[in-house]
N, C-alpha and C positions, 0 to 999 in steps of 0.2 A: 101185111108184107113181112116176112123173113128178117130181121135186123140182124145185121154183123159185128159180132161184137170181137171177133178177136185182134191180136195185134202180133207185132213182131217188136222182139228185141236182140240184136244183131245175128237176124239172119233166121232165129229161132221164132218158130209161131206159137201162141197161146190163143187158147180155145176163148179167152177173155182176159182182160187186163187186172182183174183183182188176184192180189196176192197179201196171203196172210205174213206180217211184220215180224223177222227175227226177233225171238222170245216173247215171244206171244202166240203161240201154234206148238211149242216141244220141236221138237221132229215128225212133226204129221199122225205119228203111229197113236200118238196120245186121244186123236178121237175118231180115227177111221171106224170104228163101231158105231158111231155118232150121226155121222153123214156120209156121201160118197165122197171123198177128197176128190174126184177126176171132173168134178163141176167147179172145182178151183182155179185159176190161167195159171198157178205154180204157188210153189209152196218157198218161202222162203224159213232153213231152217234155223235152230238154236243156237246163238251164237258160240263159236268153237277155239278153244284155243292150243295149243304145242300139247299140255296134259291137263288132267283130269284138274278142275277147282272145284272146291264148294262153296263159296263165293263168300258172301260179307255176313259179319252177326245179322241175326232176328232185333229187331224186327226189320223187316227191307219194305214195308208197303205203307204208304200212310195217303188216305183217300183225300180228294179236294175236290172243290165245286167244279163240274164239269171236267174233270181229268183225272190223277194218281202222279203219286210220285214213288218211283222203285229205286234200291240199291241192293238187286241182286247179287250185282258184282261176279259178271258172269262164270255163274254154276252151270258145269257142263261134264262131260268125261272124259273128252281130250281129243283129237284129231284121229287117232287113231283108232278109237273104238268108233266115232261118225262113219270111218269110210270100211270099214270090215264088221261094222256091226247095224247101226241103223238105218243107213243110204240104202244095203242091202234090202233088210226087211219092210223100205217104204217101199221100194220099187216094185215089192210083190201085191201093195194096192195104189197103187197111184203111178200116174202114164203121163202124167206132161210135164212140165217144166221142174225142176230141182233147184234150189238155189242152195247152195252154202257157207255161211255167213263167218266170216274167219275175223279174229281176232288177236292182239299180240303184242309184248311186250319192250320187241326187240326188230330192227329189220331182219335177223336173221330167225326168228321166230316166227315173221308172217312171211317169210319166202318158203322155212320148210312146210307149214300148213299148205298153201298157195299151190305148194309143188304137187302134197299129197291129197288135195282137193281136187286139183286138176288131173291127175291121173284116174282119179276115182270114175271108173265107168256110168257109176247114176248120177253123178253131178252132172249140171248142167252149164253153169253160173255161176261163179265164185265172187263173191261179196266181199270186203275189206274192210272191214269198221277201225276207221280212227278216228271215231268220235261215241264212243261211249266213258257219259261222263261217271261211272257209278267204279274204275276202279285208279290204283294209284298207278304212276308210272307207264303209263299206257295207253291206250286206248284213245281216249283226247286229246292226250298230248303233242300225239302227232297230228291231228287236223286242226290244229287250233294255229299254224303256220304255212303258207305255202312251199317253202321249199323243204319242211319236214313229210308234208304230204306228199311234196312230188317225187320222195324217194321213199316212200315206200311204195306209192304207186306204182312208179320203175320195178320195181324190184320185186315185187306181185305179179307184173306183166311177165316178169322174165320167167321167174318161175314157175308160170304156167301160161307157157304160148299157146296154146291147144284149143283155149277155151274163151269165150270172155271174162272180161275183169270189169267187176264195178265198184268205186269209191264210197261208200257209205260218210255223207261228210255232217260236221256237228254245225249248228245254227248258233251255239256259244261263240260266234266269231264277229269281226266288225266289218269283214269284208267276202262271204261265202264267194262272190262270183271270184275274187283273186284265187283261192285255194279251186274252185272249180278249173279254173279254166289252168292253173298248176299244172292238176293231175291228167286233166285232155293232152297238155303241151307232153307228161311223163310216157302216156301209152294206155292209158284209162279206156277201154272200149265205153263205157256207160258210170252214169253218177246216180245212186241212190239219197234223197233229200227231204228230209232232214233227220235227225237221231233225236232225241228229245234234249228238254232245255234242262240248263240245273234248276234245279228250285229245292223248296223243304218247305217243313211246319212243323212247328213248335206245340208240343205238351203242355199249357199255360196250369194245369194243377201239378204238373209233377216240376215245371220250370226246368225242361230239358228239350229236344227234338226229340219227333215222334220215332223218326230212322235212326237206328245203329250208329249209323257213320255219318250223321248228321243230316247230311243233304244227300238226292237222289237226282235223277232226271225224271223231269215233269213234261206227261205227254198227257192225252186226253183231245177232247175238242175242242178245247179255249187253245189249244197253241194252230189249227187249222188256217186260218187267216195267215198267219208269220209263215207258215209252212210254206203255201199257195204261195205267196210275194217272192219268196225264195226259189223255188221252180219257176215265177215267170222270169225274174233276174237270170237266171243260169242259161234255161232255156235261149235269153236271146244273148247271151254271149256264148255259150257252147255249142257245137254242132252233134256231139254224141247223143246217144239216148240216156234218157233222164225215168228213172223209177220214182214217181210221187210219195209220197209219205211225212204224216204229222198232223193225226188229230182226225182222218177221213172215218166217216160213220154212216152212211147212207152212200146209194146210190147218186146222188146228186152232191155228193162232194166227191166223187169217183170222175164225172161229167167235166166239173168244174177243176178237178185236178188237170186233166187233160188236154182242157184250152189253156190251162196257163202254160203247157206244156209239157206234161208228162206221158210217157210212153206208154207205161204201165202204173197201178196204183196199188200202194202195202196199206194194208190195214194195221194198225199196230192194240194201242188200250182197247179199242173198240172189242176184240176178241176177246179181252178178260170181263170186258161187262157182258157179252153176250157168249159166248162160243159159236153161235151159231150165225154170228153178225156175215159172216163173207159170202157162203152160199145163198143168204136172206138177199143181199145187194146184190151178186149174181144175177137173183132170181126179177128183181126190182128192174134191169136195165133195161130191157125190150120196150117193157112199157112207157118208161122213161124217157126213151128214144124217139118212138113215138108221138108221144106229146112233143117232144122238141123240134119233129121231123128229122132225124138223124138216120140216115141208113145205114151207116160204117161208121164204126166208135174210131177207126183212125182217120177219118177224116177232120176232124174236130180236133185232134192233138196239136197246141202251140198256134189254133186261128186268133189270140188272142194279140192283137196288136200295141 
């Protein structure tokens, strides 16, 4: 029997729920040689900011059991080369979903991205990280509060009506469902959950940390479980659509992403250990399905009581 695997997120259909995790995919173009990107349900791309950064000293990666910890300190080109240089060029192999993952220092920094994401003809999805813990003055600062979040949320929505807005929010918090349900009350179409945790490791022969700047955020498979707990919390206090994400590695934590209630699920570390981890689970779910009796993978989103 035929298995359904796609889904919808406000309004938009995806041919399947798996999407590769802002910075951890480039902008797509990095391995369309690789595979066919259009067996992907969207691409979510490298996170973006106002202009061009090169982000934090070398080293930015230090490996851990079952996970990594990064402090890229988003290296990117700036908003304006995304939408007149590489949105372009994915759009010439790749046809389904777009996300654009915006980032920002300032609320008037993530409105002009916001604005010029939203106009940009191949986005689809505009993304709003305020909770990347890997730079200063930014990024977590604003999700690490509810009424910081809910103004930039506002003000994301505004400047760019067109399209949806989603909240990408940090798990470094003691209350995610209050910052969730903020950014719903702000104009939030959709919440992306979770961004990774801080963490570090330490050089014990050199007696220093392994990263640059100390500490990074730690994602991998050991933060999976916290991640899931956090989408079934949101899940039943929000009514918007919710993007999974944190630690998913197989097709059966894509499954299980779902019933806790997620719409759609990011892949994020898993893609630096593998590159080829998303089309592999893609390819994984029919059968999967199967074994569980599942005939429509949205049927299964949030049955988790």
């Amino acid at each position: 029997m035929v298995k359904d695997l796609s889904v919808h997120l406000c309004g938009l259909k995806l041919p399947n729920p798996v999407i590769p995790a802002s910075g951890t995919f480039g902008f797509g173009l990095e391995l369309a040689d690789s595979m066919d990107l259009d067996t992907l349900g969207g691409i979510c791309l490298k996170g973006t900011t106002a202009t061009e950064r090169f982000g934090n000293p070398t080293p930015r990666i230090a490996e851990c059991r079952e996970g990594m910890i990064n402090s890229v300190g988003l290296q990117n080109p700036g908003i304006d080369a995304l939408v007149a240089d590489r949105v372009p060029r994915l759009r010439k192999v790749f046809h389904n979903t777009v996300i654009a993952n915006i980032s920002g220092f300032s609320i008037d920094e993530y409105s002009r991205c916001c604005r010029m994401a939203g106009e940009c003809e191949g986005i689809d999805i505009v993304e709003v990280n305020i909770s990347c813990p890997n730079v200063h003055n930014g990024g977590m600062a604003f999700g690490t509060d509810p009424d910081s979040a809910a103004k930039v949320a506002a003000a994301a929505r505004k400047a760019c009506p067109s399209k949806p807005v989603f909240i990408k929010l940090s798990p470094n918090v003691t209350d995610i469902v209050a910052i969730a349900r903020a950014c719903e009350d702000a104009g939030a179409d959709g919440l992306t959950l979770v961004n990774t945790f801080l963490g570090m490791r330490i050089d014990i022969r050199r007696r220093r940390p392994v990263i640059a700047a100390g500490m990074g955020g730690f994602s991998g498979r050991a933060i999976f479980p916290i991640a899931l707990r956090m989408v079934y919390q949101v899940r039943k206090a929000c009514r918007i659509p919710i993007m999974g994400c944190g630690g998913v590695a197989s097709a059966e934590d894509v499954v299980e992403m779902m019933m806790a209630g997620a719409d759609a699920v990011q892949v994020g570390a898993e893609n630096i250990r593998n590159p080829m981890a998303c089309p592999e689970i893609v390819s994984a779910l029919p059968e999967l399905m199967e074994t569980l009796g599942i005939s429509r993978l949205e049927d299964i989103v949030g049955i988790i009581e």
